[in-house]
N, C-alpha and C positions, 0 to 999 in steps of 0.2 A: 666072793662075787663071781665064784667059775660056773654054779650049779645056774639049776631050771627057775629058783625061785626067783631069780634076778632078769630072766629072760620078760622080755616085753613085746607087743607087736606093732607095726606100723601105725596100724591107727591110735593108738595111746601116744606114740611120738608126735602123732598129729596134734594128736590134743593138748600133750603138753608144749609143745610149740607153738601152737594154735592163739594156748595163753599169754606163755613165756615171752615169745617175740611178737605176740599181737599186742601187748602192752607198748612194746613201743614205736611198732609201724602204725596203729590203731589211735596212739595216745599222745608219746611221746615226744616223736618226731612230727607230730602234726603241727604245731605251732611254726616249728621250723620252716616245711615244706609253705608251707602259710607267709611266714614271714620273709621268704624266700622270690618263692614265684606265686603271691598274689591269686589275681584272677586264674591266673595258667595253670594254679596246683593241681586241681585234677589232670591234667595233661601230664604232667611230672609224674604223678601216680601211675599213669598209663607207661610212662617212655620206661623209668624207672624198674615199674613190673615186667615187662618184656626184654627188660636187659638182664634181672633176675632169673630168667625162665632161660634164655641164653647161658648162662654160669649153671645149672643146673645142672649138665652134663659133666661137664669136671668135677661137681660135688660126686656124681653116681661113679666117673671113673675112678677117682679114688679109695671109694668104696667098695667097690670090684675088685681093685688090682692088691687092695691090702689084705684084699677072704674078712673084710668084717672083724678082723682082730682086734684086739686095744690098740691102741692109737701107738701112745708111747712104747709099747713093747715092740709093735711090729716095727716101728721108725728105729729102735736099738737095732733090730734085726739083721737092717736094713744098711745102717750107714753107722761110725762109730758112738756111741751112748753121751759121750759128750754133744758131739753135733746136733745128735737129738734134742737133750734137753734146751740145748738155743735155742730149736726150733719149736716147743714145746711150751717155754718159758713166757712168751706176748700170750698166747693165749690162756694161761695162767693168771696172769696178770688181768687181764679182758675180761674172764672169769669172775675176778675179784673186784673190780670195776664193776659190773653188770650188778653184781648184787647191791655192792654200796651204794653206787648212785640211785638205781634205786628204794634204798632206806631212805635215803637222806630226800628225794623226791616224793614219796608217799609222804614225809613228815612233813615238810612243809607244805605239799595240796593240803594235807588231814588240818594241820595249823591252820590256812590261810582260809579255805573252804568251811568248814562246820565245827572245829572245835577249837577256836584259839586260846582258849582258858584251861585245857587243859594241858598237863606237863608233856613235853614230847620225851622223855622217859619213861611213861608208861605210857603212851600210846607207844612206842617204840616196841619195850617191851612183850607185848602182846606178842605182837606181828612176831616179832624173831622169835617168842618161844615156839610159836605155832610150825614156823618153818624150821626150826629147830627139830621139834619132833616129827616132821614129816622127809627132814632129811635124814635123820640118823635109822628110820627105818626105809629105807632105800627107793630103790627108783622105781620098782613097785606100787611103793604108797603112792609117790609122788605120782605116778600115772594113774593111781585108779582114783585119786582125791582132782585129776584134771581130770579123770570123764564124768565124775558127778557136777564138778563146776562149769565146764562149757559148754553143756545143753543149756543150763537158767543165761551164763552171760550171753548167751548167742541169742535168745529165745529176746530180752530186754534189750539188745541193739536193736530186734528186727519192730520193736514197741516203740521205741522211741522215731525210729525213722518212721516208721506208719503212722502214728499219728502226730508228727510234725508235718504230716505232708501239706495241709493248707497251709503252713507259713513257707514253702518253698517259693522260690519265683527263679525257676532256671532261666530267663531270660540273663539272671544277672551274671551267667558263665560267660556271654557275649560283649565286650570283642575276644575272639580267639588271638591268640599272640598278638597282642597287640605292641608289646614292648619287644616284640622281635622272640627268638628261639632260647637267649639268655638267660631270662629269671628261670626258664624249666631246667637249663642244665645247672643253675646254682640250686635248685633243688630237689637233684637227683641224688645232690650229695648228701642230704641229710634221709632221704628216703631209702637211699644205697647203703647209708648206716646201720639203718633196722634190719633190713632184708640179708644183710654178709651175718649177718648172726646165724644164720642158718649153717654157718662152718659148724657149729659147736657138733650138731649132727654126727659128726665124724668121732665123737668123742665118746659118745654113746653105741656106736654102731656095733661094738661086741655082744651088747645085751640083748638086740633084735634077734627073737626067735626064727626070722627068712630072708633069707636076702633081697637086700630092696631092690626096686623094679623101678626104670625112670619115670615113668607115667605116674608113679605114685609121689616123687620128687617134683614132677610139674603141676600134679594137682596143690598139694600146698602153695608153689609157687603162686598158681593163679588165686587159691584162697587169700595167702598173705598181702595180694595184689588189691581182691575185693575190699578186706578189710581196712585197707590202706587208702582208699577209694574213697570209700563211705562215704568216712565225718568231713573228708574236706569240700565234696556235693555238700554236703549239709551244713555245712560253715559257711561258704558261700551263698548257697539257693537260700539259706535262712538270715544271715545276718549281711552280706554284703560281704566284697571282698577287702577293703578297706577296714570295718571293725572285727571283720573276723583275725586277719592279720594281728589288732592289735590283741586279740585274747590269749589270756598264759595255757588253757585248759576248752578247746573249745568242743570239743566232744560233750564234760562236764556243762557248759552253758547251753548247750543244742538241749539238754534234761530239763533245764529251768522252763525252757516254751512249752511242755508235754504238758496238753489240758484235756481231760476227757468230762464231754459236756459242760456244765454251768459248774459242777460245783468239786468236780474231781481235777485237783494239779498242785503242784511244788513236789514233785513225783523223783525231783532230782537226789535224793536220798539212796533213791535205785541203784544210780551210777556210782555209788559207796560199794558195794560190792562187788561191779566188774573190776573196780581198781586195784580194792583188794585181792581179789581172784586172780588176777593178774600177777597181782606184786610178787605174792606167796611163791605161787611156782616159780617163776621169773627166781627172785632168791634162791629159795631151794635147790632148785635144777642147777644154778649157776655154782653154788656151794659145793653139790657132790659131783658135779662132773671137775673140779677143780680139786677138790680132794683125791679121784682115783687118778688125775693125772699124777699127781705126787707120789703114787705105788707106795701107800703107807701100809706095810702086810698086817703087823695088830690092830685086831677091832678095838680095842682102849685106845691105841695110839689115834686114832680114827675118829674118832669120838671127840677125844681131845682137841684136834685141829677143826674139826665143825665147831666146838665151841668157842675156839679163839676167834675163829673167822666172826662168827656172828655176834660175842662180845664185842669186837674191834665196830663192828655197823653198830652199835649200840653206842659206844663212845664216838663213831662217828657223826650224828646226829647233833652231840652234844656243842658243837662248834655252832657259832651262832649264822647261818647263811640267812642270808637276803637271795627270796625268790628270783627279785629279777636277775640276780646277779649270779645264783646259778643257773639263771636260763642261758644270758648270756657265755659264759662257762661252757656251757652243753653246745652253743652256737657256734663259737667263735673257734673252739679246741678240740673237745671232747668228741663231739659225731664227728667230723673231718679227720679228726687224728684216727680214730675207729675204724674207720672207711679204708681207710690208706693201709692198717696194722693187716687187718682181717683175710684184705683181697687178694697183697702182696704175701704174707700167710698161705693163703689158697693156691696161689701160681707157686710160692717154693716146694709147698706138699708135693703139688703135679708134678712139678718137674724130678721131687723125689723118685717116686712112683713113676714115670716113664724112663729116667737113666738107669734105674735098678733094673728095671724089668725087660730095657733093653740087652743090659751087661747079661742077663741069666739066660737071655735067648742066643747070646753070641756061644757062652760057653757052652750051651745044650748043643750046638753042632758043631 
């Protein structure tokens, strides 16, 4: 993975991120922010985005001060090989989380949504061989199977919001804060969950054919912001902020209003393949930036541990969860626990990266 063929450029990072972690600022975590702060969520979207764009600059200093290395080789470099992999290991872990709860969250929407007669072992199946084979040919594939995918998802967000626009009534955004400044910062926390994924970046940054440029770091930022934004206008303006709140998938139900003229609708089948397109990279990308943390040097050995990973999401599945109950799961544990692993993660990198780099300046004179 040292050659050209592995090399990738910013906007493929866009794009697989774009997908990866717009699945769950776009999807995921929307129910949350929803279920969180109500009426106020789009304001949550806003606070939230702008404290994103703020953390931005530590993502880039990092990335700077490390010349874009691998991750875990430069942190060996850096401070002794044990300490590293401590510091290495949460997001390892994060990694492997990210994929699975995503398995296990695709099966049961795919269950509970449109196929519940069918086995969630083969509908399982599919999904991981396909990420399966777009991880084992590397990160490459995986970027060039997200720039053919997020022109169509991007293209059917901007369809579904355009012609929902006669069921909006943005009156119903008003009152602003009405319950006070609160419900936005309870859910900043689940918004702040999607958004700290954007650590992973750091994990990838050796495959970037230029060195990234901050402005290019705050564009996403602001993009992962819009998309964040969106569906919760349109949860709102559409259904109320009351039954929007009470929806598992409200992105999903904004596709069920999409009627064009008398005789064109139930269009929501569409929304079957942004989640898909999502899931896939989201997997995939989570699988092999988790795998090269490991510095497994044979490609059999390689191969090997992609398949275990994504056997293990296969028998994951097989547990019988109850949706609500992994929402709540996701509510109460999961994104907060995330939030806290990811940020605290972030501040120790930095603080790597500035002690080291001050020690090298002392001894240079």
């Amino acid at each position: 993975m040292k050659n050209n063929v592995d090399k990738i450029n910013f906007s493929q990072v866009f794009m697989m991120f774009s997908l990866a972690n717009g699945l769950a600022s776009h999807v995921v975590v929307n129910p949350m922010i929803l279920d969180a702060s109500g009426r106020d969520s789009w304001i949550t979207a806003l606070v939230s985005g702008g404290l994103f764009l703020l953390w931005m600059p530590l993502l880039y200093f990092i990335m700077k001060r490390s010349g874009q290395q691998h991750w875990k080789s430069w942190l060996s470099s850096r401070i002794s090989p044990f300490v590293a992999w401590l510091l290495v290991i949460p997001i390892i872990i994060q990694m492997y989380m990210i994929g699975g709860m995503t398995v296990i969250h695709t099966a049961t929407w795919t269950t509970t949504n449109y196929l519940p007669y069918t086995p969630k072992m083969l509908m399982v199946s599919f999904l991981i061989l396909f990420c399966s084979a777009i991880t084992l040919w590397g990160i490459r594939v995986i970027a060039i199977v997200s720039g053919i995918l997020l022109p169509i998802v991007a293209i059917l967000g901007i369809f579904v919001s355009t012609f929902n626009g006669p069921q909006k009534d943005y009156s119903l955004l008003k009152p602003i804060l009405e319950s006070g400044v609160q419900p936005v910062m309870d859910g900043v926390v689940y918004a702040g969950a999607g958004y700290v994924e954007l650590l992973a970046i750091i994990l990838l940054q050796h495959h970037l054919n230029k060195k990234i440029k901050l402005w290019q770091l705050l564009a996403y930022g602001v993009f992962s912001t819009i998309i964040t934004l969106g569906p919760l206008l349109g949860a709102i303006t559409e259904f109320g902020p009351v039954e929007a709140s009470h929806q598992m998938t409200s992105p999903y139900e904004q596709w069920r209003l999409v009627q064009i003229g008398q005789f064109i609708e139930h269009l929501d089948f569409l929304s079957i393949f942004q989640w898909i397109s999502g899931a896939s990279i989201r997997i995939s990308l989570s699988v092999y930036l988790l795998v090269e943390l490991l510095q497994i040097k044979r490609k059999r050995s390689k191969y090997w541990a992609i398949g275990i990973i994504m056997l293990s999401y296969i028998l994951l599945t097989q547990f019988k969860v109850n949706e609500y109950a992994f929402y709540i799961w996701m509510y109460k544990y999961y994104m907060p626990i995330s939030l806290i692993i990811l940020l605290a993660l972030s501040f120790i990198w930095l603080l790597v990266a500035l002690v080291r780099g001050t020690a090298k300046r002392e001894e240079a004179t």
